[in-house]
DRENDO-1510 file (C-alpha; in Angstrom, 1 decimal, always signed):
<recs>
REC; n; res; u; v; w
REC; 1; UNK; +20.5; +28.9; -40.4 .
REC; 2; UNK; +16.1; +29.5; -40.4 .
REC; 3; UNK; +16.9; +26.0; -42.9 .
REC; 4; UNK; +18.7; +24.4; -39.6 .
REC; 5; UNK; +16.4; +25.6; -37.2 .
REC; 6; UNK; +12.6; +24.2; -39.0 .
REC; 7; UNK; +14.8; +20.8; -39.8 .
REC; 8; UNK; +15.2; +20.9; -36.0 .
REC; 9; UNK; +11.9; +22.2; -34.9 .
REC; 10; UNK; +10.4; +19.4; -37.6 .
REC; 11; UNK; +12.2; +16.8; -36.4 .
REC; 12; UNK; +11.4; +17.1; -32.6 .
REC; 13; UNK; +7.7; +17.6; -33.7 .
REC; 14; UNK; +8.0; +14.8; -35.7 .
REC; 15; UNK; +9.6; +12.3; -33.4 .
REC; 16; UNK; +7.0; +13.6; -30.4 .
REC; 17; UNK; +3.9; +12.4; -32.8 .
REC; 18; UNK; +5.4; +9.3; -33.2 .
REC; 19; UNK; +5.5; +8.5; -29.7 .
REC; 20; UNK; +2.2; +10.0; -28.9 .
REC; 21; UNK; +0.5; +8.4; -31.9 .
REC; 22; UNK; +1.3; +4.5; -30.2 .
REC; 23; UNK; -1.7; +2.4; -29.5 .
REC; 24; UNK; -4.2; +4.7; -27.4 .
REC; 25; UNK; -6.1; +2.4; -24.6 .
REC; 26; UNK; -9.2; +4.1; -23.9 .
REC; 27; UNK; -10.1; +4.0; -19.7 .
REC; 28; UNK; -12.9; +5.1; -17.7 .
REC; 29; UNK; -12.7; +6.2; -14.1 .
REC; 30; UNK; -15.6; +3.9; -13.2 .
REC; 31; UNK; -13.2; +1.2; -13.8 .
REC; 32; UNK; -10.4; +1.8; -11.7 .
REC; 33; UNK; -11.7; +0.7; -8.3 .
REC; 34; UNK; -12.3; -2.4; -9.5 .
REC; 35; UNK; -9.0; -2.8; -11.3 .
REC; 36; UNK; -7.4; -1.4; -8.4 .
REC; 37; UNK; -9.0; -3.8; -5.9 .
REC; 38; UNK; -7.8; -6.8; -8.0 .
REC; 39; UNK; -4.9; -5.7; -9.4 .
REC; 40; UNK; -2.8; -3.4; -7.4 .
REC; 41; UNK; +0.0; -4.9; -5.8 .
REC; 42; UNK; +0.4; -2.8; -2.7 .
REC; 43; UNK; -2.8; -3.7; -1.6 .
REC; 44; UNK; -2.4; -7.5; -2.2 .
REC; 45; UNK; +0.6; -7.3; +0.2 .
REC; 46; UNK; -1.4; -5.6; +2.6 .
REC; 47; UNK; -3.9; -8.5; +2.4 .
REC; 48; UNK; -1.6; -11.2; +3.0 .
REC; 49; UNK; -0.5; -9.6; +6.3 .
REC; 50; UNK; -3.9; -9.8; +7.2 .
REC; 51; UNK; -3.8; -13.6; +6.2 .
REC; 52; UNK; -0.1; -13.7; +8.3 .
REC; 53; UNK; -1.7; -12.6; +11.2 .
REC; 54; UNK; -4.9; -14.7; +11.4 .
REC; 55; UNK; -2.3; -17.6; +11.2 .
REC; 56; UNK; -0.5; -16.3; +14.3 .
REC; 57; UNK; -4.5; -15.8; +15.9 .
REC; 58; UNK; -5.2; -19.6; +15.0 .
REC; 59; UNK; -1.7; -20.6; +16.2 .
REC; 60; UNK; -3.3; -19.7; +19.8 .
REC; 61; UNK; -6.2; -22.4; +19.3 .
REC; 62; UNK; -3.9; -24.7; +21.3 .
REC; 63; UNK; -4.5; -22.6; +24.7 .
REC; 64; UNK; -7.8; -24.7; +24.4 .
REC; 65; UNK; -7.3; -27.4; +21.9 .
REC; 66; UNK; -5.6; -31.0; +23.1 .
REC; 67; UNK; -2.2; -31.9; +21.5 .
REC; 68; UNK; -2.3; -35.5; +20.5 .
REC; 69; UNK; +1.1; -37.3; +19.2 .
REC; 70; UNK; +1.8; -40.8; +18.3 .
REC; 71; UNK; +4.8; -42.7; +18.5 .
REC; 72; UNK; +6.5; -46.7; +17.3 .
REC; 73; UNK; +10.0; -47.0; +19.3 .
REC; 74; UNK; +11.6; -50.5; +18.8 .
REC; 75; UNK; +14.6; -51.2; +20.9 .
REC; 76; UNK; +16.8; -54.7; +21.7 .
REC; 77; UNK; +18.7; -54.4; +25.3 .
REC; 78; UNK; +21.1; -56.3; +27.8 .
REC; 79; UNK; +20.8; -53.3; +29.7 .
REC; 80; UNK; +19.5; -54.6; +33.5 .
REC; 81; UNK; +16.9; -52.4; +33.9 .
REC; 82; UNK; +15.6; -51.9; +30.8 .
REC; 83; UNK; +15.6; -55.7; +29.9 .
REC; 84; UNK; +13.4; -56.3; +33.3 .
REC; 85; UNK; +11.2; -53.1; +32.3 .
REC; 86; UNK; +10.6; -54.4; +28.9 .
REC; 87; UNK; +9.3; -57.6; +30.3 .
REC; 88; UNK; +7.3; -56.1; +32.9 .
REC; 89; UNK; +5.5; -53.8; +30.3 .
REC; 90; UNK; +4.3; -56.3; +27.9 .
REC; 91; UNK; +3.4; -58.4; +30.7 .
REC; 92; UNK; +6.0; -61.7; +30.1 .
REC; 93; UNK; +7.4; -61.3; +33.5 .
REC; 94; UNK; +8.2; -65.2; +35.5 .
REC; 95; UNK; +9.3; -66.2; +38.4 .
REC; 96; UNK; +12.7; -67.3; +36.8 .
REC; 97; UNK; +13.0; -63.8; +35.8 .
REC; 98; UNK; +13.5; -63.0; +39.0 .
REC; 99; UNK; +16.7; -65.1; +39.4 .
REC; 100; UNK; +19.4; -62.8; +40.7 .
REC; 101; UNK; +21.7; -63.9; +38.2 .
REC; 102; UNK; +19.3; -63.2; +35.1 .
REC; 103; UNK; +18.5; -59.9; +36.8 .
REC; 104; UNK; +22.2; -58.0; +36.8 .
REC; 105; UNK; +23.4; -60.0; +33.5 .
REC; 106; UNK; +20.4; -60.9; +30.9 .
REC; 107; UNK; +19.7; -62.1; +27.9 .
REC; 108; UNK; +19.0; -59.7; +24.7 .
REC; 109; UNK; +15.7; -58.1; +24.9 .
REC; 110; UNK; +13.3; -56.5; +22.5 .
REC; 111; UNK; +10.4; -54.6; +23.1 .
REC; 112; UNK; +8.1; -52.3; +20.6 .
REC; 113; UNK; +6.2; -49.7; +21.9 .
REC; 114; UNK; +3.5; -47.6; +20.8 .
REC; 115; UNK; +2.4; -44.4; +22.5 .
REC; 116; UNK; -0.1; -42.5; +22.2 .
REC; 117; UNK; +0.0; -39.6; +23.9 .
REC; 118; UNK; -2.9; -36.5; +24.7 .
REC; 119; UNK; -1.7; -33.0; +26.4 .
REC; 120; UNK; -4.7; -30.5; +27.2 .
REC; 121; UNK; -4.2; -27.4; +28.9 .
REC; 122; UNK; -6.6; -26.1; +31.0 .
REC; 123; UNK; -4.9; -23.1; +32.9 .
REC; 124; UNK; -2.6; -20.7; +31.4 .
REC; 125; UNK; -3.6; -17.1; +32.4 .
REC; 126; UNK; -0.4; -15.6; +30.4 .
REC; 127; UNK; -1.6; -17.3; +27.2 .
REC; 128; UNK; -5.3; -16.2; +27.6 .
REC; 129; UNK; -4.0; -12.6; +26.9 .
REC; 130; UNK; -1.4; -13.6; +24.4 .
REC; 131; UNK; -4.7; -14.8; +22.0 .
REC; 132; UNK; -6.2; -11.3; +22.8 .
REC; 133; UNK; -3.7; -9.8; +22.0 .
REC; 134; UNK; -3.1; -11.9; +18.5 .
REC; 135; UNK; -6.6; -11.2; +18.1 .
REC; 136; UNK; -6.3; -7.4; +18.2 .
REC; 137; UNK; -3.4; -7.7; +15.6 .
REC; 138; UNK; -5.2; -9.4; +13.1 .
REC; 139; UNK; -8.3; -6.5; +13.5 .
REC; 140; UNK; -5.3; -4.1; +13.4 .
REC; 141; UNK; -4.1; -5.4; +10.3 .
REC; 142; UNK; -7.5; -5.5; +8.5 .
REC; 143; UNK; -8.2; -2.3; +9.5 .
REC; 144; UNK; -4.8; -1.1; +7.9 .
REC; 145; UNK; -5.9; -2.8; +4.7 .
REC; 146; UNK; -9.1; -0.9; +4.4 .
REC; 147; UNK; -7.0; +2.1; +5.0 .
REC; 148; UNK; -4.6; +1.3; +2.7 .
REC; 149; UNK; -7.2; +0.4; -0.3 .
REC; 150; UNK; -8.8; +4.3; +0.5 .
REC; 151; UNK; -4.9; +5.7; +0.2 .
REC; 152; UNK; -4.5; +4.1; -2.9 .
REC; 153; UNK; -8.3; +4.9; -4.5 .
REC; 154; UNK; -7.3; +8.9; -3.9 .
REC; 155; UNK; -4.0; +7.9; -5.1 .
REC; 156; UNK; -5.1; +6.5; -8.4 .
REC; 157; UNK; -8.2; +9.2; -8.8 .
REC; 158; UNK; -5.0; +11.4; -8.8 .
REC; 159; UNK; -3.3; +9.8; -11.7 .
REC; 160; UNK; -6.0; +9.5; -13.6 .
REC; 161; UNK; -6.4; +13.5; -13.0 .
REC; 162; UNK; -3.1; +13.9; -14.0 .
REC; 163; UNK; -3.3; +11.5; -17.4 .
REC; 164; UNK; -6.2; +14.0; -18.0 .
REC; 165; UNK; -4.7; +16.9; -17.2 .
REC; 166; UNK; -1.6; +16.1; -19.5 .
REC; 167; UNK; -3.7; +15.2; -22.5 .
REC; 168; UNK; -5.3; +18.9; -21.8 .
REC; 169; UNK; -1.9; +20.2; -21.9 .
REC; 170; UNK; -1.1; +18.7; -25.1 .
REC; 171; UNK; -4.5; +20.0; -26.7 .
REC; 172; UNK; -3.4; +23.8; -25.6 .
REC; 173; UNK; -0.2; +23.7; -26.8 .
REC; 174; UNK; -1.4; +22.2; -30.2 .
REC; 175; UNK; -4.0; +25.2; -30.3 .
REC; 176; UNK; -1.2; +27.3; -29.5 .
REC; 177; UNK; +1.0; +25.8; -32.1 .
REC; 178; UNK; -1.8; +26.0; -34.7 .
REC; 179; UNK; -2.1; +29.9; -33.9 .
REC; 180; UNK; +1.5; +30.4; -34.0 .
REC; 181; UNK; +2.1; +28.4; -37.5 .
REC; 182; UNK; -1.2; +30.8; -38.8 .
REC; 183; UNK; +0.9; +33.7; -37.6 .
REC; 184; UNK; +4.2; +32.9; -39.0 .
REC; 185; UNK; +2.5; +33.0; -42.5 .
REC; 186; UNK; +1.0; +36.0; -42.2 .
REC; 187; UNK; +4.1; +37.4; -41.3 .
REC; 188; UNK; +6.1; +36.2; -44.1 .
REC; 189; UNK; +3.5; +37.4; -46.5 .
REC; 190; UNK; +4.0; +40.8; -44.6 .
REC; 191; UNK; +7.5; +40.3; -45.0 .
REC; 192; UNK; +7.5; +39.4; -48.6 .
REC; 193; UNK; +5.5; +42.5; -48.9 .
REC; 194; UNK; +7.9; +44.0; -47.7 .
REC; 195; UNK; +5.2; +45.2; -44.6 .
REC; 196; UNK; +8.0; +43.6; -41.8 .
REC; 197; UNK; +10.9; +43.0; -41.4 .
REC; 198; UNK; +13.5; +40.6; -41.1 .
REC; 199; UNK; +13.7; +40.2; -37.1 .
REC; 200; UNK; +9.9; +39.5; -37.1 .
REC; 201; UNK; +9.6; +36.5; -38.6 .
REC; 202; UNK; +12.6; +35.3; -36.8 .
REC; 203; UNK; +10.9; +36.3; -33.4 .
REC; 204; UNK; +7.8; +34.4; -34.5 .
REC; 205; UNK; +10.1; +31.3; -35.8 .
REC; 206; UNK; +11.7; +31.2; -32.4 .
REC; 207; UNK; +7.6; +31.0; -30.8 .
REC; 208; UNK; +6.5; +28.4; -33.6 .
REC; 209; UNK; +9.9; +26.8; -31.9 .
REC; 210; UNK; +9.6; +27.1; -28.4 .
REC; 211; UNK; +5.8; +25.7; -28.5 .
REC; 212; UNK; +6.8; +22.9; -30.2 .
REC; 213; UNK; +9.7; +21.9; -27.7 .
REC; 214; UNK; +6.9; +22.4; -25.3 .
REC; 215; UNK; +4.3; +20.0; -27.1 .
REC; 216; UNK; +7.1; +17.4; -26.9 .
REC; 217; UNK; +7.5; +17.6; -23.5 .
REC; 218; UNK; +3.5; +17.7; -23.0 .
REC; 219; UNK; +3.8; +14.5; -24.7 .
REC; 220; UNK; +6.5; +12.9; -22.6 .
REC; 221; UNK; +4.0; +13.9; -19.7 .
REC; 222; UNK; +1.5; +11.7; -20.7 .
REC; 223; UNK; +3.5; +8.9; -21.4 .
REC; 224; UNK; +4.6; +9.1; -17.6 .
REC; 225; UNK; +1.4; +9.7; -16.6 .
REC; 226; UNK; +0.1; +6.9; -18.3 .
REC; 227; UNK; +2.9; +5.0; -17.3 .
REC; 228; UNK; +2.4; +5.2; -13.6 .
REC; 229; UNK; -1.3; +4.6; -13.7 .
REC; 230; UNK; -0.4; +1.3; -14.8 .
REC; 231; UNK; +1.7; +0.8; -12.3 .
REC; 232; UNK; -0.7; +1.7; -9.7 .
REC; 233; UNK; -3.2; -0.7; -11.9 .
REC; 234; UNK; -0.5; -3.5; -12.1 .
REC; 235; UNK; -1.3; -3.9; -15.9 .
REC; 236; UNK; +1.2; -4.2; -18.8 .
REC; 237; UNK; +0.3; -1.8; -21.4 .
REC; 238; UNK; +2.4; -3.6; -24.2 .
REC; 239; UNK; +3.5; -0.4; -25.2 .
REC; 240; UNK; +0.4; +1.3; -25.6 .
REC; 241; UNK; -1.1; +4.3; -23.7 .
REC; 242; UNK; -3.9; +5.1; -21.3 .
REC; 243; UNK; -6.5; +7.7; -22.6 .
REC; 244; UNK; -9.2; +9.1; -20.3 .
REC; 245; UNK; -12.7; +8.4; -21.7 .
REC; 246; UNK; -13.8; +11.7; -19.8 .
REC; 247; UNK; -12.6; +14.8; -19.8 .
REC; 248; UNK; -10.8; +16.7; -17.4 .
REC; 249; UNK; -13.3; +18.8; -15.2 .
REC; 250; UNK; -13.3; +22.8; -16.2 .
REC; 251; UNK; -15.1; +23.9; -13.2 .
REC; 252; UNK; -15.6; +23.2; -9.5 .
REC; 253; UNK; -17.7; +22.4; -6.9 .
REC; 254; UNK; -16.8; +24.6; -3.7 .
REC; 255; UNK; -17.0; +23.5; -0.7 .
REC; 256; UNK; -19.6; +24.6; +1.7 .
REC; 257; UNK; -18.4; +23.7; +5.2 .
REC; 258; UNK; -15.2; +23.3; +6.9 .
REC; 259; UNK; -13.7; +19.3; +7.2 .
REC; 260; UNK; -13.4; +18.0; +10.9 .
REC; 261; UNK; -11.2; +14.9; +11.6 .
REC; 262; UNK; -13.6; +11.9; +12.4 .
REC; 263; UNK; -12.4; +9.6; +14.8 .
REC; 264; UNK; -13.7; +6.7; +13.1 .
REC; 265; UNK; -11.0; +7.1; +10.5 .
REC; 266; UNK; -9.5; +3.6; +9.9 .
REC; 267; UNK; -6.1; +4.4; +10.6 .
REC; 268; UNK; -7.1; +5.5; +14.0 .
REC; 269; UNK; -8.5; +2.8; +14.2 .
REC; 270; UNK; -6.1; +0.4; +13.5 .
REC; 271; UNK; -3.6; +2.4; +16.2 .
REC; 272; UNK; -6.0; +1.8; +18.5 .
REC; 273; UNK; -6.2; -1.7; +18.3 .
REC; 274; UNK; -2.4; -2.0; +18.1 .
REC; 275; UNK; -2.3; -0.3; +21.3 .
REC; 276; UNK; -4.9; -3.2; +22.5 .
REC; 277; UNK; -2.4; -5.6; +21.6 .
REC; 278; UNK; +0.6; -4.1; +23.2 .
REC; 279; UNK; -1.7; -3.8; +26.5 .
REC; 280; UNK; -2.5; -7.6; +26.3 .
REC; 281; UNK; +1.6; -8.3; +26.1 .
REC; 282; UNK; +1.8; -6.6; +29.1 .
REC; 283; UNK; -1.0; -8.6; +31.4 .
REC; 284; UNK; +0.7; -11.5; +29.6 .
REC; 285; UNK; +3.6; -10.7; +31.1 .
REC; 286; UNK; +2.1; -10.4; +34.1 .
REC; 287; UNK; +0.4; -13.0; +34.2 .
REC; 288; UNK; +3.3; -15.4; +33.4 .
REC; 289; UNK; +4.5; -14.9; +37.2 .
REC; 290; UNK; +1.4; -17.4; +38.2 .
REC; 291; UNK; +1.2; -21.4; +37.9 .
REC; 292; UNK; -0.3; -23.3; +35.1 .
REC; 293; UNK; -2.6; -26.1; +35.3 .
REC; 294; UNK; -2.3; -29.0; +32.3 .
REC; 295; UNK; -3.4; -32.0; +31.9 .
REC; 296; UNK; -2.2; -35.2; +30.4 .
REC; 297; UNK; -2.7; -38.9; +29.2 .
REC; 298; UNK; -0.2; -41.6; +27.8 .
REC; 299; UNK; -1.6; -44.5; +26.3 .
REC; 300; UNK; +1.0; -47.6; +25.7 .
REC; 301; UNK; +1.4; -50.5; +23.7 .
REC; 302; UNK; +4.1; -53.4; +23.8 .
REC; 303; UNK; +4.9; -56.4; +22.6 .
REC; 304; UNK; +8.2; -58.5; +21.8 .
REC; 305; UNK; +7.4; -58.3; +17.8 .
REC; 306; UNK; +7.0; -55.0; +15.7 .
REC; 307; UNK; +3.4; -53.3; +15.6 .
REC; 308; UNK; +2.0; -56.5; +17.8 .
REC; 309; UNK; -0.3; -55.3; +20.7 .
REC; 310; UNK; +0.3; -58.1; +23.7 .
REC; 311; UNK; +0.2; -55.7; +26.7 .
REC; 312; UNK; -1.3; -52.0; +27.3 .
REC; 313; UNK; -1.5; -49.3; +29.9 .
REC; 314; UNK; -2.3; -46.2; +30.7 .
REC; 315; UNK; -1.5; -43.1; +32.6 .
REC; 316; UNK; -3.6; -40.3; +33.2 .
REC; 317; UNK; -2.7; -37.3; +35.6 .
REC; 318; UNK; -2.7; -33.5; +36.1 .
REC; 319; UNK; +0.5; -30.9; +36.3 .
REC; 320; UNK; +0.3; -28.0; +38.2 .
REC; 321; UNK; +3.7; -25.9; +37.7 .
REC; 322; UNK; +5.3; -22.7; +38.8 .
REC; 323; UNK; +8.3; -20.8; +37.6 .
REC; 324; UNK; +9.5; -19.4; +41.0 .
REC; 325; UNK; +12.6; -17.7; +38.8 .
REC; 326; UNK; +13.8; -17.9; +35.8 .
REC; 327; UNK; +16.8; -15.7; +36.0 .
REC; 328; UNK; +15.0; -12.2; +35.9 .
REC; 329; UNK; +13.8; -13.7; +32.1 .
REC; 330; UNK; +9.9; -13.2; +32.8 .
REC; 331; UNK; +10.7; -9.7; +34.8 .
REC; 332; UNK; +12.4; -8.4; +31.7 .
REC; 333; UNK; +10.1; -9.6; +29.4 .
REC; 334; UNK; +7.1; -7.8; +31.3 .
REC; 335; UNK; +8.8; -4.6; +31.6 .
REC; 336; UNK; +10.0; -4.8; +28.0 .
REC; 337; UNK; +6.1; -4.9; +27.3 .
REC; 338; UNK; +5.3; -2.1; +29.5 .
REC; 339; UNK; +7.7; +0.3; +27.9 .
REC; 340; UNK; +6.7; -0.8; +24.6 .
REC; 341; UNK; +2.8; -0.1; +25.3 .
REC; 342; UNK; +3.7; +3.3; +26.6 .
REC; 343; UNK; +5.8; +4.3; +23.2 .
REC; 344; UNK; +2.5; +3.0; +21.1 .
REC; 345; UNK; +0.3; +5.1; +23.5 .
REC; 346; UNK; +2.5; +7.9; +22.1 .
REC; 347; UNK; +2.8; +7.3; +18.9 .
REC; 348; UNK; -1.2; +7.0; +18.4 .
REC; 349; UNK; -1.1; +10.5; +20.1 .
REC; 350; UNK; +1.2; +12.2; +18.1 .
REC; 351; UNK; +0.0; +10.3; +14.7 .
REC; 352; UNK; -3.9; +11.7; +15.8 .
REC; 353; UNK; -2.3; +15.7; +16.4 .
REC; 354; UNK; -0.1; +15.2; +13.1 .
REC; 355; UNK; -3.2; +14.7; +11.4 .
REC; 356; UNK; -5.1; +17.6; +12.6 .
REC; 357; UNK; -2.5; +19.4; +11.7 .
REC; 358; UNK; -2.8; +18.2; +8.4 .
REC; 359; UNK; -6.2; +18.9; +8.5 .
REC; 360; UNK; -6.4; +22.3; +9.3 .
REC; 361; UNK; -3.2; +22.9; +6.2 .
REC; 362; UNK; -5.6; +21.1; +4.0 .
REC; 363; UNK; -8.3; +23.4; +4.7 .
REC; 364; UNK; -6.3; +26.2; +4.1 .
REC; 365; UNK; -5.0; +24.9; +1.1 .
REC; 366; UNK; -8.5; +24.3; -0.3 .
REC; 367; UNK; -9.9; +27.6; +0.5 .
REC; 368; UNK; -6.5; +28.9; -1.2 .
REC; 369; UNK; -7.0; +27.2; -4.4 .
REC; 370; UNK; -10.5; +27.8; -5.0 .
REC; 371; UNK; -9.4; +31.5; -4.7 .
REC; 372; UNK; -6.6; +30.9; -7.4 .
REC; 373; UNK; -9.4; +29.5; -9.5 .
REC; 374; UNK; -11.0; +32.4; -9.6 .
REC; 375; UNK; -8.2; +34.4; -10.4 .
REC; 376; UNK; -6.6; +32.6; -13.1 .
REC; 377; UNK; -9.9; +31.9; -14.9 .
REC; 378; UNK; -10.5; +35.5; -14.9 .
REC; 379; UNK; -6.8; +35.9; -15.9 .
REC; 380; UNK; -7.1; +33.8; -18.9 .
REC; 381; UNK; -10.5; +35.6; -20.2 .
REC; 382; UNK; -8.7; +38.5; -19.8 .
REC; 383; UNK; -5.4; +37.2; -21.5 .
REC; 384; UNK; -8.2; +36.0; -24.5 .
REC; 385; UNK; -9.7; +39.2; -25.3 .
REC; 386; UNK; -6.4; +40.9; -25.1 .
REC; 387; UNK; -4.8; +38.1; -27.7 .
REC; 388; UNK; -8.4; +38.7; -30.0 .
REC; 389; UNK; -7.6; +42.4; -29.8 .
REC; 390; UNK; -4.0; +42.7; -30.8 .
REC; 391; UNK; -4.6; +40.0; -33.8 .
REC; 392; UNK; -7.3; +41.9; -34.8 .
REC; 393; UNK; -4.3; +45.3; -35.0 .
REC; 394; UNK; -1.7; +43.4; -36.4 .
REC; 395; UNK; -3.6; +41.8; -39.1 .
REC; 396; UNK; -4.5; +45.7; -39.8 .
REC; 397; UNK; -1.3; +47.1; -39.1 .
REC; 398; UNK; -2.0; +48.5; -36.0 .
REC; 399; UNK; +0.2; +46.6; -33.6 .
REC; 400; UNK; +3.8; +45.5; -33.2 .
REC; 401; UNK; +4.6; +41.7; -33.7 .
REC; 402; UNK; +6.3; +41.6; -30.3 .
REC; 403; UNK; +3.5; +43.1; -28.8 .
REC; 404; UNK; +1.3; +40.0; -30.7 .
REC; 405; UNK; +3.7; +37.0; -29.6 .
REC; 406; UNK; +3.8; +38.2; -25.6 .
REC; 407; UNK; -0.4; +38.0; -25.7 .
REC; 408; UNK; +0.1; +34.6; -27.8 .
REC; 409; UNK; +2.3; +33.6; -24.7 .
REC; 410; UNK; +0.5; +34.5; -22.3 .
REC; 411; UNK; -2.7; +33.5; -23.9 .
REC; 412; UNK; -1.5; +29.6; -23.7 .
REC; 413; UNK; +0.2; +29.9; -20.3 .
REC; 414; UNK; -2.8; +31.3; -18.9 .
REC; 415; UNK; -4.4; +28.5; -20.1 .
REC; 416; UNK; -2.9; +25.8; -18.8 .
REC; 417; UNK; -2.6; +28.0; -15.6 .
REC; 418; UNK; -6.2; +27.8; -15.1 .
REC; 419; UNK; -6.4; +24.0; -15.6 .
REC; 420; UNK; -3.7; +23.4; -13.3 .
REC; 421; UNK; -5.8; +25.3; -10.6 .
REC; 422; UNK; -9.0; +23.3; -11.6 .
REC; 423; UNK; -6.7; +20.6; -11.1 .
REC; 424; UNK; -5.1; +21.4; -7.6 .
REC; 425; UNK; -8.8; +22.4; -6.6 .
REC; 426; UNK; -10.1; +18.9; -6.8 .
REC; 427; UNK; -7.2; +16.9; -6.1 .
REC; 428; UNK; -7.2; +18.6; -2.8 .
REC; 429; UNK; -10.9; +18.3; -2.3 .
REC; 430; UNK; -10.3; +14.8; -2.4 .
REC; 431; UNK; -7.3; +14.7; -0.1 .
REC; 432; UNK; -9.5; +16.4; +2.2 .
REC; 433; UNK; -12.7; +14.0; +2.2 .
REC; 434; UNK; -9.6; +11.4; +2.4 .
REC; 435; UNK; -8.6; +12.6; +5.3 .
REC; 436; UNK; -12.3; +13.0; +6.7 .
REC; 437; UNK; -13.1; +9.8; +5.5 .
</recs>
């Protein structure tokens, strides 16, 4: 059965290294801004709803700019009217044209045309507002996108924390399991000496065991934590894995003062300017109810054979037009607008008390975890001399193995107790300038 359980153990061990031991891709955390501002994927389709919604602003250049279109039509007729326009346009029109007879039954006709026509606006209150309020999208949008790249910078300073804080786990756990292989010998020696017995050196194999298990999963950690900083990087590792040029921090820096919530913060920001837009909707709306002034000018060319210029003309001439009703369409549409202005009005409130709230948990939650800090750094010292003490017995007989593997335990767990608390510590330091920011 011990045969069994170290082929087991081995094997695990064994199978672990081989994973960890894959090509190692060292990484710095001075280059992740830059990686991430190139690279990252979320943030590229944050950008190209910025580009989406300049289009729609440009799209409104037409409140001011002329549309100008160009047109060939060729047609043959016996049609009465037509026939007699024809000729009148490209300027053929005789007397004998005039012959009743010719008049209600002529002859085939053709005519080619060219047009060339110009449409300027130079009135439309409703689309005045419609640009602002395109405008105050696109500045919505960009604003989002800046907010978005500070998101993901905290996001990625987190999984590079994390990548470190794995790699930290692993080197415990192989201290541990270098302490508990040191102490299995020395207790079959005992054994063999016939110092201990039998149930001791299985209770130390089930340790050397259970901190092996443990390194394996370390070692799946960083993979995942490797793993998802590429993601967040958009890079293809090829198999290989990320490993942190520095270390993970051992200390911290408390903070000296409590965060406030700046108003400044982008994603304010960007609500703001959202609510800017729905406001414009709603004077466009309004201010589709009044008449719009256009202007516009033809330019024509005919002739009886295809792009030949005999005759011209022109027409030149201002519309002023008024949609009295259009079925309670326009009425709708500006309440619609109204409604929709007071939900964003609402939503920017509750999104600014959500994050106050936040806020205040966040600096709770920092004051709480430089307070574990303290406590589990002083924990582990405490757990160290302890574990120095009790080795120091066993080795001279003084002390029971059981008593010796619980210190080993808690030793390693205090460890890796304290670095998760260094850990927390930061990562919430960070979430809080984040949120400051």
């Amino acid at each position: 059965m011990k045969t069994i359980k170290n082929t087991i153990a081995i094997g695990i061990f064994v199978c672990s290294s081989a994973v960890f031991s894959q090509d190692t891709l060292q990484i710095s955390k001075t280059d992740l801004t830059t990686k991430l501002s190139d690279q990252n994927l979320q943030l590229k389709i944050s950008k190209q709803n910025v580009e989406s919604a300049r289009s729609d602003y440009r799209q409104s250049n037409a409140l001011f700019l002329p549309n100008i279109s160009a047109s060939h039509t060729a047609i043959t007729t016996t049609n009465p009217l037509m026939a007699f326009g024809s000729k009148l346009n490209q300027e053929i029109l005789t007397q004998a044209d005039f012959n009743p007879a010719l008049l209600n039954d002529p002859s085939q006709v053709q005519n080619y045309a060219t047009r060339i026509e110009v449409l300027q606006p130079i009135l439309n209150a409703d689309g005045l507002f419609e640009r602002k309020a395109a405008k105050s999208k696109m500045e919505a949008y960009q604003l989002q996108t800046e907010r978005t790249k500070e998101y993901l910078e905290l996001e990625v300073n987190k999984a590079f924390m994390q990548l470190q804080l794995a790699y930290k786990a692993v080197g415990v756990l192989e201290k541990a399991n270098t302490t508990a292989q040191a102490n299995l010998n020395l207790v079959n020696n005992y054994f063999k000496q016939g110092m201990l017995q039998k149930t001791d050196v299985l209770d130390v194999q089930v340790r050397v065991n259970e901190i092996t298990n443990q390194l394996s999963y370390a070692k799946s950690n960083v993979r995942n934590a490797s793993d998802y900083l590429a993601f967040l990087l958009n890079e293809d590792t090829k198999g290989g894995i990320y490993k942190p040029v520095e270390n993970l921090e051992n200390e911290i820096n408390p903070a000296l003062e409590i965060a406030q919530l700046s108003t400044s913060r982008k994603d304010f920001l960007a609500m703001d300017k959202s609510t800017e837009a729905y406001k414009n909707m709603m004077k466009s709306g309004k201010m589709s109810f009044l008449p719009r002034l256009n202007a516009f000018g033809t330019y024509e060319l005919y002739d009886t054979e295809i792009f030949q210029f005999g005759a011209n003309g022109y027409t030149i001439g201002a519309q002023l037009s008024w949609n009295l009703f259009d079925g309670y369409k326009s009425i709708g549409k500006y309440e619609k607008s109204k409604v929709e202005l007071q939900k964003a009005e609402t939503e920017a409130e509750q999104y600014k008390k959500q994050s106050q709230l936040e806020l205040n948990k966040t600096n709770r939650q920092l004051a709480d975890a430089q307070n574990k800090v303290a406590l589990s750094k002083l924990a582990f010292e405490q757990t160290q001399e302890s574990f120095r003490i009790r080795q120091n017995r066993f080795v001279q007989g003084l002390e029971k193995t059981s008593d010796l593997l619980m210190t080993e335990t808690q030793t390693a767990q205090k460890e890796l107790e304290y670095l998760q608390a260094v850990f927390e510590y930061n990562f919430t330091k960070m979430y809080l300038e984040f949120l400051t920011k």
